[in-house]
C-alpha positions as CSV (number, residue, x, y, z in Angstrom):
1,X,0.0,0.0,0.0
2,X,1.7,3.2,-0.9
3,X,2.5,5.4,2.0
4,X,-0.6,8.3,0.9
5,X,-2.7,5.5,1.2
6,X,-2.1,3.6,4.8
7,X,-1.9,7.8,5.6
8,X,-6.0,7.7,5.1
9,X,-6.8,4.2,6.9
10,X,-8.0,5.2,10.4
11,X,-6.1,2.7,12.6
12,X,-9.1,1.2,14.7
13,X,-7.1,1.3,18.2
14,X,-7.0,5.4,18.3
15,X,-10.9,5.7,17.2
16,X,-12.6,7.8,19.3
17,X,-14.7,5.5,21.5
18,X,-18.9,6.9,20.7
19,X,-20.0,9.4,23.1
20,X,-23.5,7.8,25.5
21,X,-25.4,10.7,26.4
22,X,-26.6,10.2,29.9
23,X,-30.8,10.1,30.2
24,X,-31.8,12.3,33.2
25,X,-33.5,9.9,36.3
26,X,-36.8,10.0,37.5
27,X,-35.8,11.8,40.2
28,X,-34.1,14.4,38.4
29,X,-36.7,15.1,35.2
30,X,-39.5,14.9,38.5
31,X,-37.1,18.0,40.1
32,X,-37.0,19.9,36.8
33,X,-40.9,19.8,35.7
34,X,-41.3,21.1,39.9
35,X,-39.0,23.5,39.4
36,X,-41.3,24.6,35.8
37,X,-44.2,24.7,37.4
38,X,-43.2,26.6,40.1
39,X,-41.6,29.5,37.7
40,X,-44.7,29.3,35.4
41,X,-46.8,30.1,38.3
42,X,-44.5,33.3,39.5
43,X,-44.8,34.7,35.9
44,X,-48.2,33.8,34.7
45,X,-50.0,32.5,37.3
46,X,-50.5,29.0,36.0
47,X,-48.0,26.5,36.2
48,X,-48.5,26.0,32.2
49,X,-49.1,29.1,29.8
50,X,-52.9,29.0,27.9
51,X,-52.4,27.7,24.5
52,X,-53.0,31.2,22.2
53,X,-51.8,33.8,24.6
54,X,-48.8,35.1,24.9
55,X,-46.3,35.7,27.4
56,X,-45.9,39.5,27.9
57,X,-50.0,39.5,28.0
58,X,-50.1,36.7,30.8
59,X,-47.1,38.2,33.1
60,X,-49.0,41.5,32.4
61,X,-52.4,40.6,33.5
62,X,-51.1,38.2,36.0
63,X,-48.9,40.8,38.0
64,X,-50.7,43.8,37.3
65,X,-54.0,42.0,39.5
66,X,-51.2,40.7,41.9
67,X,-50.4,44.3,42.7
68,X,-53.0,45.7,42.7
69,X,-55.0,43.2,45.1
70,X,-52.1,43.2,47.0
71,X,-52.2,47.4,47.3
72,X,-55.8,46.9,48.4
73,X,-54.9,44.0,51.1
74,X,-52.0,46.9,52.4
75,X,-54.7,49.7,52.0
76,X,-57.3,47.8,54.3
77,X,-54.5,46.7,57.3
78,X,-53.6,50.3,57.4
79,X,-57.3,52.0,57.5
80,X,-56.9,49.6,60.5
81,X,-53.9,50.9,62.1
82,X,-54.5,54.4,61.8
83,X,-58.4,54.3,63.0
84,X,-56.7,52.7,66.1
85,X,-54.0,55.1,66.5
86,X,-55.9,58.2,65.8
87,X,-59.4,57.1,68.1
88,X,-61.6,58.1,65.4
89,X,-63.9,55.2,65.5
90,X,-64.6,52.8,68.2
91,X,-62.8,49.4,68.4
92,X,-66.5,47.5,67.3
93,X,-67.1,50.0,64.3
94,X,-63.5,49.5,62.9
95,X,-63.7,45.8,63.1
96,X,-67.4,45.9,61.4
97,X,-66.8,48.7,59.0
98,X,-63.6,46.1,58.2
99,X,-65.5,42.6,57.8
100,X,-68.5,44.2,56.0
101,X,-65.8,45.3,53.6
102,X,-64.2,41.8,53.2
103,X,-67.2,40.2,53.0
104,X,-68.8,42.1,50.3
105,X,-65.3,42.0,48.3
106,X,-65.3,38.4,48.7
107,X,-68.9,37.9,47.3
108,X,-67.6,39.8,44.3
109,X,-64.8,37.8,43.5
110,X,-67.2,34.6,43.8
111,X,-69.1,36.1,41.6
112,X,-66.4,37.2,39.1
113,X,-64.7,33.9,38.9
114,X,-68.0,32.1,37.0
115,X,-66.8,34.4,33.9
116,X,-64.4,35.9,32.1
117,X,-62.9,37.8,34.9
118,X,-62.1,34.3,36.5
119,X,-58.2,35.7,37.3
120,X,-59.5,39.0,38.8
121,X,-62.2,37.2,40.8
122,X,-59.2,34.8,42.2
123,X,-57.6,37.8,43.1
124,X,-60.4,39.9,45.0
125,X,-61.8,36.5,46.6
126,X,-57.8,36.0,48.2
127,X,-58.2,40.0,48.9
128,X,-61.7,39.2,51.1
129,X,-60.4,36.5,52.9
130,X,-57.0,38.4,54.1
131,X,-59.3,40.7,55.5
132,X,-61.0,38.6,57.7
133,X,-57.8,37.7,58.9
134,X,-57.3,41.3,59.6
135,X,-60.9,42.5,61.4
136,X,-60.5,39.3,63.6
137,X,-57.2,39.6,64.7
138,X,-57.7,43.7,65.5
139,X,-60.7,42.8,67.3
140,X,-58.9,40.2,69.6
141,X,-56.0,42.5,70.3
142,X,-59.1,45.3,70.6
143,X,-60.6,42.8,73.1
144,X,-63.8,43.2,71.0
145,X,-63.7,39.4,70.6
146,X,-62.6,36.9,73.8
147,X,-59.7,34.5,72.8
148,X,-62.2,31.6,71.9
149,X,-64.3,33.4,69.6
150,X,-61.3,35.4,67.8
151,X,-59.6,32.4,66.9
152,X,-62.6,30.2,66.3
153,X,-63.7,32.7,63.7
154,X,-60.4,32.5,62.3
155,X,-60.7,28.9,61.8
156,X,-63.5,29.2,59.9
157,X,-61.6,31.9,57.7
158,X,-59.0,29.3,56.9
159,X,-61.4,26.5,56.2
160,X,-63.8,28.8,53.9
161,X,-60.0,30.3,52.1
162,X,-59.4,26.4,51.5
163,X,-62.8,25.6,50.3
164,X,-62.6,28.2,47.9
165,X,-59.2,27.9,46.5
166,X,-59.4,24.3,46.1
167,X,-62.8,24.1,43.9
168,X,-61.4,26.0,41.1
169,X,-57.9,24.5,41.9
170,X,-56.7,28.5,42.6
171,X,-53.3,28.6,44.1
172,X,-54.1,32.6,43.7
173,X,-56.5,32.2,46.3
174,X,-54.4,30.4,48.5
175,X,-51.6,32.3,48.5
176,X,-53.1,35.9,48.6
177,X,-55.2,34.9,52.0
178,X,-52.4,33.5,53.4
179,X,-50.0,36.1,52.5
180,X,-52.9,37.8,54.3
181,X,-52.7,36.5,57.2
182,X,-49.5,36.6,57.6
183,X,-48.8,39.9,57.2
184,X,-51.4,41.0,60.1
185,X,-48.8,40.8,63.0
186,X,-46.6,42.9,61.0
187,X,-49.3,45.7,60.3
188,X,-51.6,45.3,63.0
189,X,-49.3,45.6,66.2
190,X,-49.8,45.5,69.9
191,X,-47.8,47.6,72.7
192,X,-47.6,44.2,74.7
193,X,-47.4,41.5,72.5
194,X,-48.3,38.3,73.8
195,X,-46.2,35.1,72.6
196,X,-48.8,32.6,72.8
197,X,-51.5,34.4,71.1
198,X,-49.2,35.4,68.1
199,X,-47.7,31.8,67.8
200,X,-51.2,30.3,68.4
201,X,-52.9,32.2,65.1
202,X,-49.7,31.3,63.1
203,X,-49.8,27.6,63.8
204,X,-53.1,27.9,63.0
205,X,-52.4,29.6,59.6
206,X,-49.5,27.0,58.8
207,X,-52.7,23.9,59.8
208,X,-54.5,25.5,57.1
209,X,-51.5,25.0,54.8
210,X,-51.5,21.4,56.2
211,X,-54.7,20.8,54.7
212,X,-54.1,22.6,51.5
213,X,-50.5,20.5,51.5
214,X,-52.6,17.5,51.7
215,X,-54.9,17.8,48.8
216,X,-52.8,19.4,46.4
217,X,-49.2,19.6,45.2
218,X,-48.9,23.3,45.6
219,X,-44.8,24.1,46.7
220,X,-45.2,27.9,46.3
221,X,-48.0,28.0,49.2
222,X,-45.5,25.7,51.0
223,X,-42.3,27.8,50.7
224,X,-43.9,31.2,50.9
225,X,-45.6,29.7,54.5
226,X,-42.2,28.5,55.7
227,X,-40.8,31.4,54.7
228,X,-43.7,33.9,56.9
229,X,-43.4,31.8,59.6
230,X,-39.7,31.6,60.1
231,X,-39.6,35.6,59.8
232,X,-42.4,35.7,62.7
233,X,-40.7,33.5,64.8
234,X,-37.4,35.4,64.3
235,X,-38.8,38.8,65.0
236,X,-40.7,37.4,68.1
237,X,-37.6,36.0,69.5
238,X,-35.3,39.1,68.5
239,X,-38.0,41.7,70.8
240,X,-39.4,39.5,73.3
241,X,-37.4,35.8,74.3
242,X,-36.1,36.0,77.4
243,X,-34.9,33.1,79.5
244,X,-38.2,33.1,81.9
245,X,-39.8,33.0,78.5
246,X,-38.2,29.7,77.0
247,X,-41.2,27.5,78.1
248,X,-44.0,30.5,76.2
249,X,-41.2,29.7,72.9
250,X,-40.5,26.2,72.4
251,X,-43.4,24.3,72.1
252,X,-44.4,26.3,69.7
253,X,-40.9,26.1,67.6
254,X,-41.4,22.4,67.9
255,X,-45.0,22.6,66.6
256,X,-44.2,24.6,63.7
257,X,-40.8,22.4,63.1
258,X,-43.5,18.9,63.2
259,X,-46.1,21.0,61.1
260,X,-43.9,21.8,58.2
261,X,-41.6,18.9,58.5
262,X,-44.6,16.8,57.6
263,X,-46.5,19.0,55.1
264,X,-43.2,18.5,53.3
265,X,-44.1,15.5,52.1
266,X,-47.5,14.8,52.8
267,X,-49.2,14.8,49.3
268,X,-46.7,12.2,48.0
269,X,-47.1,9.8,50.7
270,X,-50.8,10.5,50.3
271,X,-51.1,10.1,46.6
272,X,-48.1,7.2,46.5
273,X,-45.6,10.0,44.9
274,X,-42.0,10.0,45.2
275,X,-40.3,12.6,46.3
276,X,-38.4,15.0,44.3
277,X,-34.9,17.0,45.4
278,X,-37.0,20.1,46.1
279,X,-38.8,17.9,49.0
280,X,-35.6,16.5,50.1
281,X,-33.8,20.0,50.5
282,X,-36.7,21.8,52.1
283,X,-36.7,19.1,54.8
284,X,-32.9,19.6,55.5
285,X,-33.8,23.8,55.5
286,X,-36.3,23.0,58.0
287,X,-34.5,21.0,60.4
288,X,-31.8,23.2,60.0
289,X,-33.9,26.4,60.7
290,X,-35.4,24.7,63.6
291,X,-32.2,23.6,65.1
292,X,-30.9,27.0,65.1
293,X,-33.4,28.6,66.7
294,X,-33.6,26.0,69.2
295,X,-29.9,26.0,69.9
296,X,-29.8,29.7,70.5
297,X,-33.0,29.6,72.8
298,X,-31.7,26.4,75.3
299,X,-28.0,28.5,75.3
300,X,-29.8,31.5,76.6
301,X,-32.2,29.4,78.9
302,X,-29.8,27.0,79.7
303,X,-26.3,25.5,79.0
304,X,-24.5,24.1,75.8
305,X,-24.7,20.4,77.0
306,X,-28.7,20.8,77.2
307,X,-28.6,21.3,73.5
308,X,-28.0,17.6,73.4
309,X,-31.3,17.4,74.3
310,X,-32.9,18.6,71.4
311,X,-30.2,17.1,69.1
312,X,-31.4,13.7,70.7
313,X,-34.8,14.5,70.2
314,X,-34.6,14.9,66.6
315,X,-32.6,12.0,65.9
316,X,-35.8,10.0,67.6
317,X,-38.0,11.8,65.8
318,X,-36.2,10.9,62.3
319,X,-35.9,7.5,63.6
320,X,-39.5,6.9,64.3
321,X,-39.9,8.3,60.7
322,X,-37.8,5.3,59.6
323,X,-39.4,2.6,61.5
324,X,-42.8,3.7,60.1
325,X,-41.5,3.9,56.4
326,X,-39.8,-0.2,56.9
327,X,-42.8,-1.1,58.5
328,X,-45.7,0.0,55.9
329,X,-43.0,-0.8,53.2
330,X,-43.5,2.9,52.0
331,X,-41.2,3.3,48.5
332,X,-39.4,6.2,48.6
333,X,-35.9,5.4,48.9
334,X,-34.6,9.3,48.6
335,X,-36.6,10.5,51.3
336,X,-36.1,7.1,53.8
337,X,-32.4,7.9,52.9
338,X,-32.9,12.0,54.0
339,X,-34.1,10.5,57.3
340,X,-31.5,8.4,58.1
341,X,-29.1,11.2,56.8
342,X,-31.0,13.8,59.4
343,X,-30.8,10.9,62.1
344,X,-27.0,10.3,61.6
345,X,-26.5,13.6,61.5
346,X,-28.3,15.1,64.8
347,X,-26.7,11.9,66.8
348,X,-23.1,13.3,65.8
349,X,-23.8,16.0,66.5
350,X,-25.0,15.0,70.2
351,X,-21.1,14.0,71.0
352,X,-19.6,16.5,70.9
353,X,-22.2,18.7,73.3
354,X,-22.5,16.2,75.9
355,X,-18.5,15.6,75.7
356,X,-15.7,17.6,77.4
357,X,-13.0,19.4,74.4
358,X,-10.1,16.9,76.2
359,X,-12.8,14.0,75.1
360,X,-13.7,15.5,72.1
């Protein structure tokens, strides 16, 4: 073979060996269409765009109603505050003037969703129902309404908000009356802020996520609740934890850590889904969030080895998890692996508390 030739024959032992593109898992492609729907929803309100319409109408439409429900919700809490400050009404005609004003704004976004106006009716409805939030909370701190009755009313509030957003499957609704409620400690304020009431109408607000959590695979309503909630809890303890307080504080931060722990991954367990990354990382965000708080609430109570007795506790708690998951033979290996991660991981960290540095 002349030497141009044998030049042109590829020799088979330097061929480049054919490059396998790796197919995404389950658990990844399940983490990526989460993630989608989550950033649909936050630009155009649904977590898939309408066929026909594009996308500068939808984000307009969709964040032009957010703002300006939102700007009403904000207008309402502060006819609230400054009737209060300014003694211009009595406590039982702000309170009425207040739920006569929800109520009739909620009737009209009932009505408004049965047509074409269905995003603006989402809108208003969420708008009504944050409003009842705030009359009923004013009048408890107004002592218009006893304890009982404030936060019995309040209950009904989050049933009727879940009633309503889960009929027309509206996560608007949902997340507007929760946003809602949340925001009424921050614009509706006392001079003597009392820790169990505050905590007690927040739990309740984070049950009525529970629920919502239960029926339907909405994460946004999930985060932005985690988020409210962990912002309360911070300011609370910033103004008003001292260590004669600790026992006002912590069953509550171990309520809310249970609560949100489990609403993590309640609809897949439910609905025999498996868990995506986004479930597994917002489990280790809230353990982590609740161990800090907890550590720097037993420090100021108490000593550095009585940490080890919340470390302890949530290494029992994840391994109750575990035994519940073998038993019932529940398939769901990333999120049985999380818990025995979390377990590990809070009984390490118990050693070094409980143990001298020379030890250590």
């Amino acid at each position: 073979i002349p030497s141009a030739a044998r030049e042109k024959v590829p020799d088979p032992s330097t061929a480049a060996a054919p490059v396998v593109v790796k197919e995404p898992s389950a658990f990844e492609s399940a983490a990526k269409e989460a993630f989608q729907k989550i950033w649909s929803w936050l630009i155009v309100g649904e977590e898939h765009r309408p066929a026909g319409v594009t996308s500068e109408f939808a984000i307009a439409t969709t964040w032009l109603n957010r703002l300006g429900v939102l700007i009403l919700i904000i207008g309402i809490g502060f006819y609230l505050k400054y009737t209060s400050t300014n003694n211009a009404f009595g406590p039982l005609v702000r309170v009425s003037v207040a739920s006569l004003t929800g109520l009739g704004i909620l009737i009209g976004g009932i009505r408004l969703m049965k047509g074409r106006y269905e995003l603006l009716g989402q809108g208003l409805a969420g708008a009504g129902i944050a409003t009842f939030y705030f009359s009923f909370f004013t009048a408890h701190r107004l002592e218009v309404l006893n304890t009982p009755l404030a936060f019995g009313l309040m209950i009904l509030v989050t049933i009727v908000a879940g009633i309503i957003a889960l009929r027309p499957h509206s996560l608007l609704v949902a997340v507007l009356g929760m946003a809602g409620g949340y925001l009424t400690p921050f614009m509706i304020e006392s001079d003597v802020p009392s820790v169990v009431s505050l905590f007690s109408y927040v739990f309740l607000l984070g049950c009525g996520v529970f629920f919502m959590a239960w029926k339907k695979e909405w994460r946004v309503l999930n985060y932005l609740s985690f988020a409210a909630t962990s912002l309360i809890t911070w300011r609370a303890v910033e103004l008003g934890f001292v260590p004669d307080r600790f026992w006002q504080f912590m069953p509550f931060l171990i309520g809310f850590f249970v609560l949100f722990s489990t609403v993590t991954f309640i609809f897949h367990l439910v609905h025999g889904k498996k868990s995506t990354l986004l479930e597994l990382l917002f489990l280790f965000l809230n353990a982590g969030v609740f161990f800090g708080f907890a550590y720097h609430l037993v420090l100021e109570a108490y000593s550095r080895e009585a940490i080890a007795a919340v470390t302890i506790g949530l290494a029992v708690f994840y391994v109750l998890h575990i035994r519940v998951f073998l038993k019932r033979k529940i398939e769901d290996r990333g999120l049985l692996m999380s818990f025995i991660g979390l377990a590990s991981l809070f009984v390490a960290i118990t050693l070094p508390l409980l143990l001298t540095k020379g030890w250590v």
